[in-house]
C-alpha positions in Angstrom: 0.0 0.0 0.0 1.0 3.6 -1.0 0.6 7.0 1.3 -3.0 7.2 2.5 -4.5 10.2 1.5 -6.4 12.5 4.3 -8.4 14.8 2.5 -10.9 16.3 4.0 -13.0 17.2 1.3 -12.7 13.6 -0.6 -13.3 12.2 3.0 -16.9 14.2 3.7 -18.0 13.0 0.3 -17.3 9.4 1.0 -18.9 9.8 3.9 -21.8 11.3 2.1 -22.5 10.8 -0.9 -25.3 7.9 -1.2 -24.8 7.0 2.5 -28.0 6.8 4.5 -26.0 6.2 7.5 -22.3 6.3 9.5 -21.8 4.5 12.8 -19.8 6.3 14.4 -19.1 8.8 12.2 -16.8 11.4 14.4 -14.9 8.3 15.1 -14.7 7.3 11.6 -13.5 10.5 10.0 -11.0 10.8 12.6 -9.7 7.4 11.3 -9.9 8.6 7.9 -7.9 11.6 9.1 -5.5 9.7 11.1 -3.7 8.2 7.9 -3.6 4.8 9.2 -4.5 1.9 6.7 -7.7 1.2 7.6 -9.3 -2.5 6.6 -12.4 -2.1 4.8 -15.1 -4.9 4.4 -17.7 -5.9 2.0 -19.0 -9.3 1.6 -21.3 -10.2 -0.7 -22.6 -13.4 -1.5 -23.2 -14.9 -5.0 -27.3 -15.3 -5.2 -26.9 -14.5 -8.5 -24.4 -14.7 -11.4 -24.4 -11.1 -12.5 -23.9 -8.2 -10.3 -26.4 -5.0 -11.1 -25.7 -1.8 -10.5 -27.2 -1.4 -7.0 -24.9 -4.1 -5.8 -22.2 -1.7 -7.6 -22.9 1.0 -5.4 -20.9 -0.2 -2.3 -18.3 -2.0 -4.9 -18.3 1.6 -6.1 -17.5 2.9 -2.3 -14.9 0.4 -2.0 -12.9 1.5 -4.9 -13.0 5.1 -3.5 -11.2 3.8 -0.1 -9.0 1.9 -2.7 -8.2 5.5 -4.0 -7.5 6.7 -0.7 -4.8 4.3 0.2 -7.1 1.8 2.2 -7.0 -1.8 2.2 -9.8 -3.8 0.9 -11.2 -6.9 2.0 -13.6 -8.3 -0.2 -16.1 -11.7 1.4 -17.4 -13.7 -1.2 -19.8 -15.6 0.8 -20.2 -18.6 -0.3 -21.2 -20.0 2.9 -23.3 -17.7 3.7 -25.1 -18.1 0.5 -26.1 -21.5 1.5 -27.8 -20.4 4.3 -29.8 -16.8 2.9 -29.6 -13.4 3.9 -33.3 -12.4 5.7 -32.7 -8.9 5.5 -35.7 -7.4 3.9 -37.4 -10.9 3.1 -40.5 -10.4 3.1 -40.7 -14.6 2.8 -37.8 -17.7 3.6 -35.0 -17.5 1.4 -34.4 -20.5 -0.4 -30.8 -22.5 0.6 -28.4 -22.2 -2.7 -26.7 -25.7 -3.3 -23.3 -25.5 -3.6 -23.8 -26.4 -7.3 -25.1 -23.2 -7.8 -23.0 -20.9 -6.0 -20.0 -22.1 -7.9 -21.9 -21.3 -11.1 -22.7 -18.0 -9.9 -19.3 -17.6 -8.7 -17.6 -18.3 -12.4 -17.6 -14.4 -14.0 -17.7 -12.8 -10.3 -14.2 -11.8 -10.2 -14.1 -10.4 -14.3 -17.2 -8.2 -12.8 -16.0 -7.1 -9.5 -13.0 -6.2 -11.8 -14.8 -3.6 -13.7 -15.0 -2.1 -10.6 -12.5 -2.3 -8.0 -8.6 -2.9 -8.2 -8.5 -6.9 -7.9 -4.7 -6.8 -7.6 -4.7 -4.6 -4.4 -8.0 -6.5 -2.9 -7.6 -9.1 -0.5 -10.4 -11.9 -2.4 -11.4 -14.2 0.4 -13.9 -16.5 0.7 -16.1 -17.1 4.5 -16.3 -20.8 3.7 -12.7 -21.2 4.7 -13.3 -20.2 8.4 -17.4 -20.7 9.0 -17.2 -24.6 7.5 -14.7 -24.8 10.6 -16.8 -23.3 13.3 -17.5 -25.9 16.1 -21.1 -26.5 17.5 -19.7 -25.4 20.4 -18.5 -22.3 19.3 -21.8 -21.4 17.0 -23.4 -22.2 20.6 -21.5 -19.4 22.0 -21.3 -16.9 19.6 -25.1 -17.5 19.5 -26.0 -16.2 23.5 -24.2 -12.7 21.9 -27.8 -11.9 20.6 -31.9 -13.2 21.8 -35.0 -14.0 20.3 -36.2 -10.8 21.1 -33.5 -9.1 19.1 -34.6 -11.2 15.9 -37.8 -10.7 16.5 -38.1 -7.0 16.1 -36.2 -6.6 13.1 -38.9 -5.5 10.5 -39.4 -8.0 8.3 -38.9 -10.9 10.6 -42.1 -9.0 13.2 -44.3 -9.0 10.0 -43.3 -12.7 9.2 -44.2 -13.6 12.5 -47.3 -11.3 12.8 -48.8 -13.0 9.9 -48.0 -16.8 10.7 -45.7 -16.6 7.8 -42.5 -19.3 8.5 -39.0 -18.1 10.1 -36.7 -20.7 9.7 -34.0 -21.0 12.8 -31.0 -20.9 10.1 -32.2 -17.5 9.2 -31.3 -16.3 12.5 -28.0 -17.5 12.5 -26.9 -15.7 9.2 -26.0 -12.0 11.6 -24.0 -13.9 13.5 -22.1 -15.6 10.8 -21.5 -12.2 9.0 -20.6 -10.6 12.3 -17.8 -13.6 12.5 -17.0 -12.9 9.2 -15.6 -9.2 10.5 -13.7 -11.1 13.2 -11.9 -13.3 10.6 -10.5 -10.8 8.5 -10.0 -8.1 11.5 -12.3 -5.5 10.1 -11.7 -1.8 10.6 -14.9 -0.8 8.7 -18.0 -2.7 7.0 -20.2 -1.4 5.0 -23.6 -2.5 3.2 -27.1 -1.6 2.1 -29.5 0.3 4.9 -31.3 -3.1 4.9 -28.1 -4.7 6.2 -27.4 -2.7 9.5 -28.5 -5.5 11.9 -26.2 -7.3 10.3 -23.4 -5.2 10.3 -23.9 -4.0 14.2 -23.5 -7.8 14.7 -19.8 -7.3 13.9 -19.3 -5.1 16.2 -21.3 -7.2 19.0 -18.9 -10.3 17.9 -15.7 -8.4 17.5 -15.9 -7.1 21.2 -16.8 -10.4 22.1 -13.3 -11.5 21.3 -11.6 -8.5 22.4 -11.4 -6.6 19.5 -12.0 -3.2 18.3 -15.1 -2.9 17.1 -15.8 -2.0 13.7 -17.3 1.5 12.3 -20.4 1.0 9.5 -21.5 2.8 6.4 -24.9 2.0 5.5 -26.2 3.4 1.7 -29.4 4.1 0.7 -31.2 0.9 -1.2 -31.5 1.6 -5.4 -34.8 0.5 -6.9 -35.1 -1.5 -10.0 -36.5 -0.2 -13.3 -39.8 -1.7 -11.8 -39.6 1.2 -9.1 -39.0 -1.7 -6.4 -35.6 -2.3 -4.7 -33.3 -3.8 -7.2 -33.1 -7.3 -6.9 -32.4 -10.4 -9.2 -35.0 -12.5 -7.7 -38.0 -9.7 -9.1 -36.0 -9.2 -12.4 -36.0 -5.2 -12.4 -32.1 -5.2 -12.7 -29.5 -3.7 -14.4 -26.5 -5.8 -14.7 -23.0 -4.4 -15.1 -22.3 -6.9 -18.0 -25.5 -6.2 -19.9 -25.2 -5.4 -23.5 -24.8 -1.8 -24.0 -27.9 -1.4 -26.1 -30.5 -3.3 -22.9 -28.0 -1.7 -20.4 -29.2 1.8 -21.8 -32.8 0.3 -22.6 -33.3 -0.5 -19.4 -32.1 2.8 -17.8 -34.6 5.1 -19.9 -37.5 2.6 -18.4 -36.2 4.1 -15.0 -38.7 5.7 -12.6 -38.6 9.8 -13.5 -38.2 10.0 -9.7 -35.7 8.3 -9.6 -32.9 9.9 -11.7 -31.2 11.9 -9.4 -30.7 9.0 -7.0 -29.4 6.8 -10.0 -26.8 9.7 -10.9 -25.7 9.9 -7.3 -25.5 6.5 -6.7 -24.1 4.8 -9.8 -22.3 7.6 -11.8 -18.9 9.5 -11.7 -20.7 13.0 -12.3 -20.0 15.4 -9.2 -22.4 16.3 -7.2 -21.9 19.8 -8.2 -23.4 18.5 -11.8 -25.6 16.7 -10.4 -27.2 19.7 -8.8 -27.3 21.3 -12.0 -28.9 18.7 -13.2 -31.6 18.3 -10.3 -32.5 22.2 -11.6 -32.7 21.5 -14.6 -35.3 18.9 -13.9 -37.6 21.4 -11.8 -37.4 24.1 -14.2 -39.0 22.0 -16.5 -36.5 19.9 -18.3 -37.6 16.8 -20.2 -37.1 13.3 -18.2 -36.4 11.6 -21.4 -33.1 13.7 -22.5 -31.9 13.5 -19.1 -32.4 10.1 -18.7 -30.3 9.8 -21.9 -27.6 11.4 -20.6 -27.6 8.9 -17.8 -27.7 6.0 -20.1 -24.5 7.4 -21.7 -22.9 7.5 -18.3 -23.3 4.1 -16.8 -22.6 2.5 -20.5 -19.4 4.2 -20.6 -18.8 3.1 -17.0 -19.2 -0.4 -17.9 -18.3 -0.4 -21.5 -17.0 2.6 -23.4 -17.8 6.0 -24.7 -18.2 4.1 -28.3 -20.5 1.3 -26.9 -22.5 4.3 -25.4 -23.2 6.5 -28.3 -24.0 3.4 -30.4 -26.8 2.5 -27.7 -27.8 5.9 -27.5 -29.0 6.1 -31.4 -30.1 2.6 -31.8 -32.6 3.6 -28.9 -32.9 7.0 -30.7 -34.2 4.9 -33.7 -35.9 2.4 -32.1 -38.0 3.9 -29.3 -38.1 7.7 -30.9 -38.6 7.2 -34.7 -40.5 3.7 -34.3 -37.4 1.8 -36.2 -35.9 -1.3 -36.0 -32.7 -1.8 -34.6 -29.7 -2.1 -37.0 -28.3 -4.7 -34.8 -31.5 -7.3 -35.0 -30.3 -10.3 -33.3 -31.3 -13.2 -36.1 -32.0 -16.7 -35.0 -32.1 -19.3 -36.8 -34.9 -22.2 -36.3 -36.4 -25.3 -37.9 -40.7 -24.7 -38.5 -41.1 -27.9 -36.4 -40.7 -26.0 -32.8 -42.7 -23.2 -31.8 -41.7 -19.5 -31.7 -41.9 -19.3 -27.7 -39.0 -21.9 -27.2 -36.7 -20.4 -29.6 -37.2 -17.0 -27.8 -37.0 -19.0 -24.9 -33.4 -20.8 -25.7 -32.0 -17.6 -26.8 -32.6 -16.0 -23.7 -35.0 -13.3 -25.7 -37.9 -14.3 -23.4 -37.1 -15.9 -20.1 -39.8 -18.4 -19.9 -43.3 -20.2 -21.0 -45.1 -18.3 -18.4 -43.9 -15.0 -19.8 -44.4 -15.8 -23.3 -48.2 -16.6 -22.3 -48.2 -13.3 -20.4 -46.9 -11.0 -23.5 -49.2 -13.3 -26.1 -52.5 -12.4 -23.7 -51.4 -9.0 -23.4 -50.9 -8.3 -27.2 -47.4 -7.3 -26.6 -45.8 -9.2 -29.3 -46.5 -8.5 -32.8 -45.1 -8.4 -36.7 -42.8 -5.2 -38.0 -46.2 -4.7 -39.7 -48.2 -4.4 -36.5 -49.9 -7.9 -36.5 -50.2 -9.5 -33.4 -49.5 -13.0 -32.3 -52.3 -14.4 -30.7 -51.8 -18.1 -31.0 -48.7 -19.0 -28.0 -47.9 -22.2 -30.1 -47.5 -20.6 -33.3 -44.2 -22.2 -35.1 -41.4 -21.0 -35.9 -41.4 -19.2 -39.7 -39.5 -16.0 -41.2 -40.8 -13.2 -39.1 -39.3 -10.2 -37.1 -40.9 -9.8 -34.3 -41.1 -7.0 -31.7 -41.6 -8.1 -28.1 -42.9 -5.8 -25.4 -41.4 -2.3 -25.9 -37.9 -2.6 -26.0 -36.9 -6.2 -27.3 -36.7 -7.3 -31.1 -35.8 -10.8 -33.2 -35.7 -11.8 -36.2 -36.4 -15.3 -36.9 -35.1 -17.1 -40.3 -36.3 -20.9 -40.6 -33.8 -23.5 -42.5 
């Protein structure tokens, strides 16, 4: 590690900008301050093989300590993910077999890359101290917390409240997390608002083994283009390795509302510029254009400037003019299988259930405006336009 840099200004914004909350903050900036190398922890755990952008946004925080001269320690939890983070669940997490962690896990590190500095991260894994863990110590580490304490967390009182199920394991995912800070001697954690029970268990674990206790940075949560909290279970992402044209589809389909926070929370652009742009919006500035300009941001971030202006007129084309994009994805098919599974095995149209969705709802239809009513219809040479935003072209042998 380099000098650690102590200014003040780059400080306030970290502990700023996007951050819902700091525990304890006067402690925390003195830290910063201090130029000590402070360890700084994430963990995230791979529920999902692509990471969207509001999982960026503390990947995003990281690589800002990164810039300051911190170190970063970086949990893949791949324990963890077995048993299923409760935070804001409003139903039991399904267990991830370890078969499908590691297939989430494959592209993780080329992602987190895109990011962060992998060379000056410390990549670790939790399964390499909580698959050791005794009974007996799990038993210990367990009287650090009570029912009661579970129990008034949020979405574990409405759960209960409404004779919904609360599986035992659920309650033991804060305390392997807070072990998790133990293991790599955590200086700082930080994580999503819906986290901080989680994180505070750190601190309640560390000073169980006689160890300073770890400062927090909580963020505010992103919604998905669905207006709900981003999440890959509701499908209302936006991955950071989406093609440029759906990544900057999928950002104009953003809630109006919602901009600022998006800018804020997933862009470079200062905050100085951003409160430009925030006027520009009240004084009457269309949503559309600015929402443009934010598409051109985070495809830049993920891809390049190129990749950005190209997404930026085939949308232009598309979605303005009422065009077809120059870049039609063509599939070819035989006329003996039906149109919905060769959508479906090109990943155009994630499943039966939503073909039969879009075919009730008259959302898929011919370049010349015909619908397609019948969901069995076979494969032959068509171009079809699905929903609003996605296109094929289908040519049969």
């Amino acid at each position: 590690m380099g000098k650690v840099i102590t200014d003040e200004e780059k400080i306030d914004e970290i502990l700023s900008r996007g951050v819902e909350d700091v525990i304890v903050r006067e402690e925390l900036k003195k830290e910063l301050m201090s130029g000590r190398v402070l360890r700084i922890k994430l963990g995230i755990d791979p529920t999902s093989g692509k990471i969207h952008i509001g999982r960026a946004v503390p990947l995003r925080k990281l690589r800002e300590f990164q810039l300051l001269g911190h170190q970063i320690v970086l949990i893949i939890g791949d324990f963890t993910a077995q048993v299923g983070d409760a935070s804001d669940k409003s139903e039991k997490r399904p267990m991830l077999t370890r078969a499908e962690i590691d297939e989430n896990l494959k592209d993780y590190k080329s992602q987190i890359s895109k990011i962060i500095d992998i060379s000056k991260t410390e990549f670790v894994y939790n399964s390499d101290w909580l698959s050791k863990l005794t009974f007996g110590e799990l038993v210990i580490l367990a009287e650090c917390f009570s029912v009661q304490q579970m129990l008034a967390r949020r979405n574990f009182k409405e759960r209960y409240d409404n004779g919904k199920e609360i599986s035992l394991r659920e309650f033991l995912y804060p305390i392997m997390q807070g072990y998790d800070s133990v293991a790599v001697k955590s200086d700082v954690e930080i994580g999503g608002f819906d986290q901080l029970f989680n994180l505070k268990a750190g601190r309640i674990i560390q000073e169980h083994y006689g160890m300073p206790k770890q400062n927090i940075i909580t963020f505010s949560m992103l919604e998905g283009t669905d207006g709900r909290k981003m999440s890959s279970s509701w499908g209302n992402i936006i991955s950071i390795v989406d093609d440029p044209r759906d990544m900057f589809g999928k950002v104009m389909a953003v809630h109006d509302d919602l901009i600022i926070k998006y800018f804020t929370l997933c862009t470079d652009v200062s905050l100085k510029e951003i409160k430009s742009i925030q006027k520009e919006l009240k004084s009457g500035a269309n949503p559309r254009d600015v929402k443009m300009r934010l598409g051109v941001e985070l495809v830049t971030l993920y891809h390049s400037e190129k990749d950005a202006a190209l997404a930026k007129n085939s949308w232009v084309e598309t979605f303005s003019k009422g065009g077809v994009p120059d870049n039609l994805l063509e599939i070819k098919a035989s006329d003996t299988v039906e149109i919905a599974d060769v959508l479906i095995e090109n990943k155009i149209v994630a499943s039966k259930t939503e073909w039969r969705r879009l075919v009730s709802d008259k959302a898929i239809t011919d370049i010349d405006g015909n619908i397609i009513s019948d969901p069995k219809e076979k494969a032959r040479n068509v171009t079809l336009k699905i929903g609003k935003k996605r296109f094929a072209k289908i040519l049969v042998d």
